[in-house]
N, C-alpha and C positions, 0 to 999 in steps of 0.2 A: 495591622496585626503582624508580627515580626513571627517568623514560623522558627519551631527550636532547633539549635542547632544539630538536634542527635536528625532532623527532619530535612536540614538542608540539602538541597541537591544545586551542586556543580559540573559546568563540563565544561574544559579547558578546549578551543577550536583551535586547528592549527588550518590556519591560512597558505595555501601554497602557490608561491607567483616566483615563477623562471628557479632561480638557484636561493631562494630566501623563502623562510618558514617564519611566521609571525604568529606571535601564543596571544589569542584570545580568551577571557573569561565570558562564558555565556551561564547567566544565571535563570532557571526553570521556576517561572512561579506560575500560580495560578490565571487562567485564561478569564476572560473578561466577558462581556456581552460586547463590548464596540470590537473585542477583537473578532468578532464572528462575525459583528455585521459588515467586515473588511473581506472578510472572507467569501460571504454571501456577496457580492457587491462583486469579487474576483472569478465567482463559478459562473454567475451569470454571464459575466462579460465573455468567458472562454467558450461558454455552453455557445450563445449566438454566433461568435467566431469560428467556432466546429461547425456548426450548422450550414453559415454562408459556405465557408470550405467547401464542403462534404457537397453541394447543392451545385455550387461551380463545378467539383470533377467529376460526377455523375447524376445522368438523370434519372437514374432507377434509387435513389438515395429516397429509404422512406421516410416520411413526412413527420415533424418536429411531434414528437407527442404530446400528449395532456396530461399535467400533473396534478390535474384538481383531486387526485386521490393520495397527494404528498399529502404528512401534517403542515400546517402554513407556518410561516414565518411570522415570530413573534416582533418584529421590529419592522418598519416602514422601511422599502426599499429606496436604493440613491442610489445616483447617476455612477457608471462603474467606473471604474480605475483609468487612465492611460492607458493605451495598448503596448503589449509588449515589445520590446526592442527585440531585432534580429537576432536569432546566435551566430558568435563567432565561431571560424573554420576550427575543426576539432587537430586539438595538437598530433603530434605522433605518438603510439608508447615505444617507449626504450626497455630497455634493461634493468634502468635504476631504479623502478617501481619501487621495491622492497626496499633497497638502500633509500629512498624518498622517506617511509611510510618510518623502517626505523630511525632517520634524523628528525622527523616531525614528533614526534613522540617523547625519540631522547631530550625534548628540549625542554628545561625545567621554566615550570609556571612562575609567573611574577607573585611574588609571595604577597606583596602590598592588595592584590585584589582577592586573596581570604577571608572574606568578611563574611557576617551574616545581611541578609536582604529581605525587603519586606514584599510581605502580597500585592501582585496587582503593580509592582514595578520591575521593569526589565529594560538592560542596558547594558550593551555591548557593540563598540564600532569602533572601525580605523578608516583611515585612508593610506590607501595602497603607496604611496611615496612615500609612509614615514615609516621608523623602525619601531615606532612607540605608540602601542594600540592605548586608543584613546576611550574613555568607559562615562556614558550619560549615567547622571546622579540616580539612587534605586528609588528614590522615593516620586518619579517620574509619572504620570499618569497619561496613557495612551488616547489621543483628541485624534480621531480620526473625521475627516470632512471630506465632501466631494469634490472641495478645490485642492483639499491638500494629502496626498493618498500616502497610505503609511509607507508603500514601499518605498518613497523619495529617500529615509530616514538614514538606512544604512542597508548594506547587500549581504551584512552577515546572516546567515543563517539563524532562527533562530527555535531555541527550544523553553518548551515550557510544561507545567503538566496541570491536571483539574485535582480541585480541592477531594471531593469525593473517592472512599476508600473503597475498595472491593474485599469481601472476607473470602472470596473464594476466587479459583484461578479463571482469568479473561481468556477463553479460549480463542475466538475472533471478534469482529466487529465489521460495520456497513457503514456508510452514510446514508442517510436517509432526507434527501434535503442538505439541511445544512447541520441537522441533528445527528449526533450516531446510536444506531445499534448496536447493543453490545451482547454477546453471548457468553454464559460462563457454565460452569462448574452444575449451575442450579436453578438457570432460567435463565430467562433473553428482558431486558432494560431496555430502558429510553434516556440519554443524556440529551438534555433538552440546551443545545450550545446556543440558541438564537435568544434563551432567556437569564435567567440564572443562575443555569448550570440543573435544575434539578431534574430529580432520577425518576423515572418512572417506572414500575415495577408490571413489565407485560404477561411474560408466563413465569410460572412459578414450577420448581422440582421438574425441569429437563433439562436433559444436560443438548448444549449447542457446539457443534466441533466446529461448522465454516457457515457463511452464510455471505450470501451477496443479494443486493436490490437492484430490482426493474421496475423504475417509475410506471413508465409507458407503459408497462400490463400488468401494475400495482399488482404485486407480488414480494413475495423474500424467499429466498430458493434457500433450504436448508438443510446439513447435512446432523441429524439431529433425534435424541432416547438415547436410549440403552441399546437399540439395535441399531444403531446408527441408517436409519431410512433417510430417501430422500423426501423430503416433506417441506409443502408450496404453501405459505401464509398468504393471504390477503392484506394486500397494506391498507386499503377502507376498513378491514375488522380489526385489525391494530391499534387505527385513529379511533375506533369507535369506542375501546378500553381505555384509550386517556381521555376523551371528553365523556366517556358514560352515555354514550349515545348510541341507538339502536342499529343495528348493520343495514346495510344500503340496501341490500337486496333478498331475500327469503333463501335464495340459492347459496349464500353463503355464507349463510346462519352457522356453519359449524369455525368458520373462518381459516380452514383449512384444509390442505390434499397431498393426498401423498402421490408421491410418480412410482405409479408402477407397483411391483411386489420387492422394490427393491428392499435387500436389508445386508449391513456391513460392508456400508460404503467407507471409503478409505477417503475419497477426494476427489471434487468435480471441478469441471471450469466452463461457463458461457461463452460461445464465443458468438460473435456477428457475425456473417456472411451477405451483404447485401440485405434483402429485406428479409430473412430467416434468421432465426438464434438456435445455436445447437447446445444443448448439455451434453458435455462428455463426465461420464463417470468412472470412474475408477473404484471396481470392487477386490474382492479376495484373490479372484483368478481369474478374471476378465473386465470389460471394458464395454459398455454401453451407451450408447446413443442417440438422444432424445431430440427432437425437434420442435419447436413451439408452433402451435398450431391456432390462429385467430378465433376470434367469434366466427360459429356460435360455441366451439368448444372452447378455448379461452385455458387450455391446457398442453403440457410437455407432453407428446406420442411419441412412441419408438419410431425409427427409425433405421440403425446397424445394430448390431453386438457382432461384439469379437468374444468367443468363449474360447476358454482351456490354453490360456498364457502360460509360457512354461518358468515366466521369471512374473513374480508379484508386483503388480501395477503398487507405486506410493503416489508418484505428480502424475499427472495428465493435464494436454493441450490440445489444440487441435488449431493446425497451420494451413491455408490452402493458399497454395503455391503458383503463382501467374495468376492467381485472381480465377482458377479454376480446378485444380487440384486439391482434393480434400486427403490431409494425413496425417494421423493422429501421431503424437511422440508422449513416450513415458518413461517414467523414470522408475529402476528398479533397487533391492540393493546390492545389483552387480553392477550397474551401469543403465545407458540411455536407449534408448530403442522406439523403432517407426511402425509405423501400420499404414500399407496404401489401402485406403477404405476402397480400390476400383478390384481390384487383386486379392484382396486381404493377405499380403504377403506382408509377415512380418522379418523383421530385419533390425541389427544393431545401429545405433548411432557413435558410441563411444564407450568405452569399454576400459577403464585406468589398469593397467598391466603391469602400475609402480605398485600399487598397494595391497595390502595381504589381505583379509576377511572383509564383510560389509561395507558399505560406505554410506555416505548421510547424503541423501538430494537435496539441495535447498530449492530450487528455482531451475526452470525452464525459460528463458528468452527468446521470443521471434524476433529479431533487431527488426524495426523498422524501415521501414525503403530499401526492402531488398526484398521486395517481389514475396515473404516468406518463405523465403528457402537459408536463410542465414540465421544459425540460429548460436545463444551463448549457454552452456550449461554447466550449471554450478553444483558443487559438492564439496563436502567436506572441507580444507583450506583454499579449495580454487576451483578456476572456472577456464572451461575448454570452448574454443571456436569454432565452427564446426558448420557444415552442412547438410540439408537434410536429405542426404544421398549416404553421410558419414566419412563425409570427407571432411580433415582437419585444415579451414580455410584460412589462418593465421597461427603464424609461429610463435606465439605469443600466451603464456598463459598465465591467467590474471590470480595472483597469489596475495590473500590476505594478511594484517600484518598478525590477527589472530586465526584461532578456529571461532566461526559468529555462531552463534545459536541462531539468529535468522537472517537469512538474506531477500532481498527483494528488489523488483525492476518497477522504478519510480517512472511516471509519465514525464517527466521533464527528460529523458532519455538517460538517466543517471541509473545506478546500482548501487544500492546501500547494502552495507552488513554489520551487523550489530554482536560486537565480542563483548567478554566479560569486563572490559577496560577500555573500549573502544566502540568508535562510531564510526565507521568508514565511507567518504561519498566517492564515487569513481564513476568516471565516464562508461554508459555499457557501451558502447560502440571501440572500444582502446584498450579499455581496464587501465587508464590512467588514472591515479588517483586525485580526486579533486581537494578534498580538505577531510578533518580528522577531527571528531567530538573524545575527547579523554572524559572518562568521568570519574570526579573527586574518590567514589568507593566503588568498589568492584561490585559488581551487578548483572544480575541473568534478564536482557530483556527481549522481549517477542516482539513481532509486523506484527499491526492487525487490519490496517488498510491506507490507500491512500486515493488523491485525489489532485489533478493539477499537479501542485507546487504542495499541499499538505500531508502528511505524514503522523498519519498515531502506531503507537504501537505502545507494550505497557510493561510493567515489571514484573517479573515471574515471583506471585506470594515465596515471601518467606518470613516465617511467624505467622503474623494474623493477618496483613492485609496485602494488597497490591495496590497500585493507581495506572492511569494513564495518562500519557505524554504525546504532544503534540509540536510536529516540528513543521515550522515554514521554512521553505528553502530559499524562498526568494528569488522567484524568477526571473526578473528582469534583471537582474544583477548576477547572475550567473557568471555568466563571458568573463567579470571582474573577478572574479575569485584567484 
């Protein structure tokens, strides 16, 4: 099926190695069943890798959970991938960030790979020594085997989107397994990625703003009505609407619960702490606190509140510090600010002194291996260094080549942002920028989640539908970019 041209989506990659920019064509088509069960095949391997990790550096690390209340997987499992190669020592940033991001950009596309492309093929590679990016034929069909793992093929990044149209806007998304959840406009779906793509239609006429999954206590934590409450799904009473089958237990016959009496919630975040999970919420004028509480209650209790914020909570996080400090950080629209949960003394983090009226938060970062006290905070065209004392811990600050409509902190230790014209990957530890997705037409598009080395996020309707998109980074191949 040759998809029409008014339908085509291109994005030009710009390749960045030392003082040379190389224009790739990455062409988006429709995702497959083998590419997922590539996928499924790469989370398991990482899922057990975490596990041993996490088991080696502590012995209080709780115990692997049961997912016999996931939906299963439609396709027979296989032996997983090669393990990932080291990363290499991360470069320095300079200066020429900006001057990098506009010569990659300025550099005009090879006009010869303009073409139209068909479903279900995808092709785009080079080798880092030549000047002339080299393109697998479209009509190519993806054979993934256990001796031969797709990532060997090429380290470019790749993007693609699913056939299915949305008539209303994608607010967020979950993975569920290897499946995703998707919320929108007018109920919460089921993209069923392990089969053939179909939709499954869960709830009907609510609207879903965020939403994230907890296998381990099969659940979907959701921020979600018309009064925006915090409201807890059961993922057994989920499964039990796609196979038509009765719920597991009498107890959770309505398949749902709400936390609390909350209502116009703005935005929450899960975070671990050893064997605890905390919801932190973010309401109108203060800040909530929930804790996950085991069988036989098997529900979020309170825990803190911070009431009567004198700047309006939008992001909320929650950092703890030496592996024992617990401190909330939010974002307002003046700026960043802390909360020590021992004190409840609240305090600034950052504060832009360049700019006149509002500002837009995209993201909060806890950079990694740094105890959680090093944190990156992003808004508007950039993102400030920063500790969570509010001290500015690098002279450095990471300026995009657009203003993105969304940014996010990818687990591969990357920061993406997504402009009207652009795709931006940059190291979050530098804000060096790694490589640059141009796309053929100017486009508004949203994060809806990620995972590993995977990335969906989807297009902002305009006219009658939207779709989603799905990008592999390609982890092993990283370091070569």
């Amino acid at each position: 099926m040759v998809i029409d041209e008014e339908d085509e989506d291109v994005f030009y990659y710009y390749k960045i190695v030392g003082n040379y920019y190389y224009c790739m064509l990455e062409n988006k088509t429709e995702v497959t069943s083998k590419d997922v069960e590539r996928d499924r095949n790469r989370d398991r391997y990482s899922d057990r890798h975490r596990e041993r990790e996490a088991q080696k550096s502590s012995a209080m690390q709780s115990p692997r959970h049961n997912n016999s209340g996931v939906l299963p997987d439609l396709l027979p499992p296989h032996t997983p991938p090669q393990s990932r190669s080291p990363p290499m020592p991360q470069r320095p940033q300079d200066k020429s960030t900006s001057e990098e991001y506009r010569q990659a950009v300025g550099k005009q596309a090879p006009m010869n790979h303009q073409k139209s492309f068909t479903a279900f093929g995808f092709g785009a590679g080079s080798t880092i020594g030549s000047m002339t990016p080299s393109r697998r034929g479209s009509q190519i069909n993806v054979n993934v085997t256990p001796s031969q793992p797709i990532e060997a093929v090429s380290d470019t990044p790749e993007i693609r989107k699913y056939k299915k149209r949305f008539s209303s806007d994608i607010l967020c998304a979950a993975l569920w397994g290897v499946n995703l959840l998707i919320g929108t406009e007018n109920g919460l779906t089921l993209l069923d990625r392990s089969g053939q793509g179909k939709v499954y239609t869960l709830i009907s006429r609510r609207r879903f703003q965020q939403m994230e999954v907890l296998e381990g206590q099969n659940i979907l934590v959701t921020i979600s009505g018309k009064k925006n409450k915090i409201r807890v799904y059961y993922l057994s009473w989920l499964k039990s609407k796609i196979f038509k089958t009765e719920a597991i237990s009498s107890e959770k016959k309505n398949g749902w619960l709400n936390v609390g009496n909350l209502e116009g919630c703005v935005h929450f975040k899960i975070v671990k702490y050893e064997r605890i999970k905390f919801l932190v919420i973010a309401l109108q004028d203060c800040i909530e606190i929930y804790a996950w509480a085991p069988k036989p209650y098997h529900k979020f209790m309170a825990f803190k509140s911070i009431p009567e914020l004198q700047n309006r909570p939008l992001l909320v996080d929650l950092t703890i510090e030496e592996n024992q400090r617990l401190k909330v950080i939010y974002a307002s629209s003046i700026g960043f600010h802390a909360i020590d949960l021992d004190t409840h003394t609240v305090f600034d983090l950052y504060i832009p002194s360049h700019t006149q009226g509002p500002i837009t938060p995209h993201t909060m970062v806890i950079l990694p291996n740094t105890d959680g006290l090093q944190l990156l905070l992003c808004y508007d065209n950039e993102g400030v260094y920063v500790n969570t004392s509010g001290k500015i811990t690098k002279n450095v600050v990471l300026q995009w080549g657009e203003l993105p409509t969304s940014v996010a902190y990818i687990s591969t230790g990357q920061i993406m942002g997504w402009g009207n014209k652009a795709i931006e990957i940059r190291a979050a530890d530098t804000g060096h920028l790694n490589g640059v997705f141009m796309h053929k037409k100017a486009q508004k598009l949203k994060f809806l989640c990620e995972r590993n080395d995977k990335v969906f996020f989807s297009s902002v309707r305009s006219g009658s539908s939207c779709q989603i998109y799905f990008m592999t980074l390609n982890r092993p191949g990283l370091t070569n970019w």
